[in-house]
C-alpha positions in Angstrom: -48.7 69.5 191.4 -49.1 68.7 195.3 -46.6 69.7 197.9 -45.8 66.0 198.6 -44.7 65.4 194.9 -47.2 62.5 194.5 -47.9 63.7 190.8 -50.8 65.7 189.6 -53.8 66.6 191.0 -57.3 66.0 189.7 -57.8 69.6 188.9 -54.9 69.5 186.5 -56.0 66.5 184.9 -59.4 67.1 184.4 -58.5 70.6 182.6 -56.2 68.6 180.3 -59.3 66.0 179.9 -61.9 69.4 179.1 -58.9 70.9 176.8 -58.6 67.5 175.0 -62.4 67.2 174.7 -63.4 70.6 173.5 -60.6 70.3 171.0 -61.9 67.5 169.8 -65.3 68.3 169.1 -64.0 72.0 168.0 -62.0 70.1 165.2 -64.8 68.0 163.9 -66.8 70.8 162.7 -67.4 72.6 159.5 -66.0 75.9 160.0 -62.5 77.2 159.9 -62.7 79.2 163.1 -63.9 76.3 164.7 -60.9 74.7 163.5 -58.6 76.9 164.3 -59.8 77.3 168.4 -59.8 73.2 168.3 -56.5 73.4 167.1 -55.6 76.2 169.6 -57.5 74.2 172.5 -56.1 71.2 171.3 -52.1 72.4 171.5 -52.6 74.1 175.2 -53.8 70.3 176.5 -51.0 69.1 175.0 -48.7 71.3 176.7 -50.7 70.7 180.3 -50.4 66.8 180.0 -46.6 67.6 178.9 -46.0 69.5 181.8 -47.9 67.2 184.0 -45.1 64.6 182.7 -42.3 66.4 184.4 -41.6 66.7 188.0 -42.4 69.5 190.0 -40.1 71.8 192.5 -37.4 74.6 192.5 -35.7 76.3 189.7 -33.4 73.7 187.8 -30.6 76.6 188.5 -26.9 74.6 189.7 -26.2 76.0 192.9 -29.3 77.5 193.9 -31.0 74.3 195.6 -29.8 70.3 196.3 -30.7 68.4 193.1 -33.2 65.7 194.3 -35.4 69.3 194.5 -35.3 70.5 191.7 -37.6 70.5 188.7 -37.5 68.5 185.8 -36.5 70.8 182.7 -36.9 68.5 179.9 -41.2 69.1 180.2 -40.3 73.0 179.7 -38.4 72.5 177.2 -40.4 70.7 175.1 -43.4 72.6 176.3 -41.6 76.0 174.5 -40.6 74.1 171.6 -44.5 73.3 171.4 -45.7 76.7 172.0 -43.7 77.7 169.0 -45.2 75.0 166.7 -48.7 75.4 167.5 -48.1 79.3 166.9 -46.8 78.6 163.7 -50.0 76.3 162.7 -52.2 78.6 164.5 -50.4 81.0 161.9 -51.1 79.1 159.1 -54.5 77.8 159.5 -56.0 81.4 159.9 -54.2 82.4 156.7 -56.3 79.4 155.7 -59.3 80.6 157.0 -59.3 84.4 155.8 -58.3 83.5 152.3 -61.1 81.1 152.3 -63.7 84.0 153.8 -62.1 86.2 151.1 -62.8 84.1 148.3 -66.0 82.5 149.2 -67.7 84.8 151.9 -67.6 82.1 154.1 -65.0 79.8 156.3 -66.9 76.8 155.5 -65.1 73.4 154.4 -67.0 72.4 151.0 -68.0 68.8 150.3 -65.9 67.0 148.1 -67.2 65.7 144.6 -65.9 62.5 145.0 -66.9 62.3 148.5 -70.6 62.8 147.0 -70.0 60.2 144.4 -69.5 57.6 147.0 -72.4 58.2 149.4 -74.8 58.3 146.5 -73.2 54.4 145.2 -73.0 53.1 149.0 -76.9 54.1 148.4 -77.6 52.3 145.2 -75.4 49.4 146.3 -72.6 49.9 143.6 -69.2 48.7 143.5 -66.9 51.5 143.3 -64.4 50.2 140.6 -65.8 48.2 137.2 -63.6 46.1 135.7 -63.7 47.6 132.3 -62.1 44.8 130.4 -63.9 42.1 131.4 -61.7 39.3 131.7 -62.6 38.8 135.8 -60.6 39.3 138.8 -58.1 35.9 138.0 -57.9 36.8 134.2 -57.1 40.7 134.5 -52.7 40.7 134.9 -52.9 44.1 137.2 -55.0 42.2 140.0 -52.6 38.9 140.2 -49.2 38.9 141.9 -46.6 38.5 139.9 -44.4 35.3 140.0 -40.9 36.0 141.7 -38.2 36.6 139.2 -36.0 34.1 138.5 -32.4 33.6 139.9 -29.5 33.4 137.8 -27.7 30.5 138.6 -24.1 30.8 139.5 -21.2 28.8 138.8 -21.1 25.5 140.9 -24.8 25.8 141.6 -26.9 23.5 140.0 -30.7 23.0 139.7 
């Protein structure tokens, strides 16, 4: 933040840009470690643009400063309370990652079988579901909306 309190400085904002990018492009890759440092990349520009939220100046300490000076606390706050959940993901996907080394020998994400399935209709131009029973898209009950359910009628209503 600048002396002058006129919000953040270029610097700042292009690390959270580079932190946002790299994660990005980390987290559309194959590999589970890849994954992971998008994830970890990912959380720490998060926490920069939070910061970069809040404003800047002394300790938020009553008593130690006049008020107008001080910094905003919420940002920190929220900055520790995302610390802690990106630790606890961080956590979690490198279980993910060593049990699937373990098992495999590799962190690779497999392709699904479905996923396969599809790209080799959009090839050959085929419509994903058939209609097995034949009676057209008007004809089969599951693919019409159903009429409103009637109201009872009350006493003094009529028709």
């Amino acid at each position: 933040m600048t002396a002058s309190d006129a919000g953040p400085t270029l610097v700042l904002v292009l690390a959270v840009a580079v932190l946002f990018g790299c994660g990005v492009i980390l987290l559309l890759e194959r590999s589970l470690t890849r994954i992971l440092l998008g994830v970890i990349l990912l959380g720490n520009g998060v926490n920069l643009l939070i910061l970069l939220g809040g404003r800047s100046g002394g300790a938020p300490i009553v008593g130690t400063g006049p008020v107008d000076r001080m910094s905003d606390p919420l940002p920190q706050a929220m900055v520790l309370t995302s610390i802690v959940i990106t630790f606890g993901f961080t956590a979690f996907l490198l279980a993910v990652a060593y049990r699937s080394w373990y098992l495999s020998g590799d962190d690779e994400v497999p392709d699904d079988l479905e996923d396969r399935q599809i790209i080799r209709r959009a090839g050959r131009n085929e419509v994903g579901a058939v209609d097995h029973g034949g009676e057209g898209p008007n004809g089969d009950p599951e693919q019409v909306d159903p009429e409103p359910a009637r109201r009872r009628l009350r006493r003094g209503d009529e028709a």
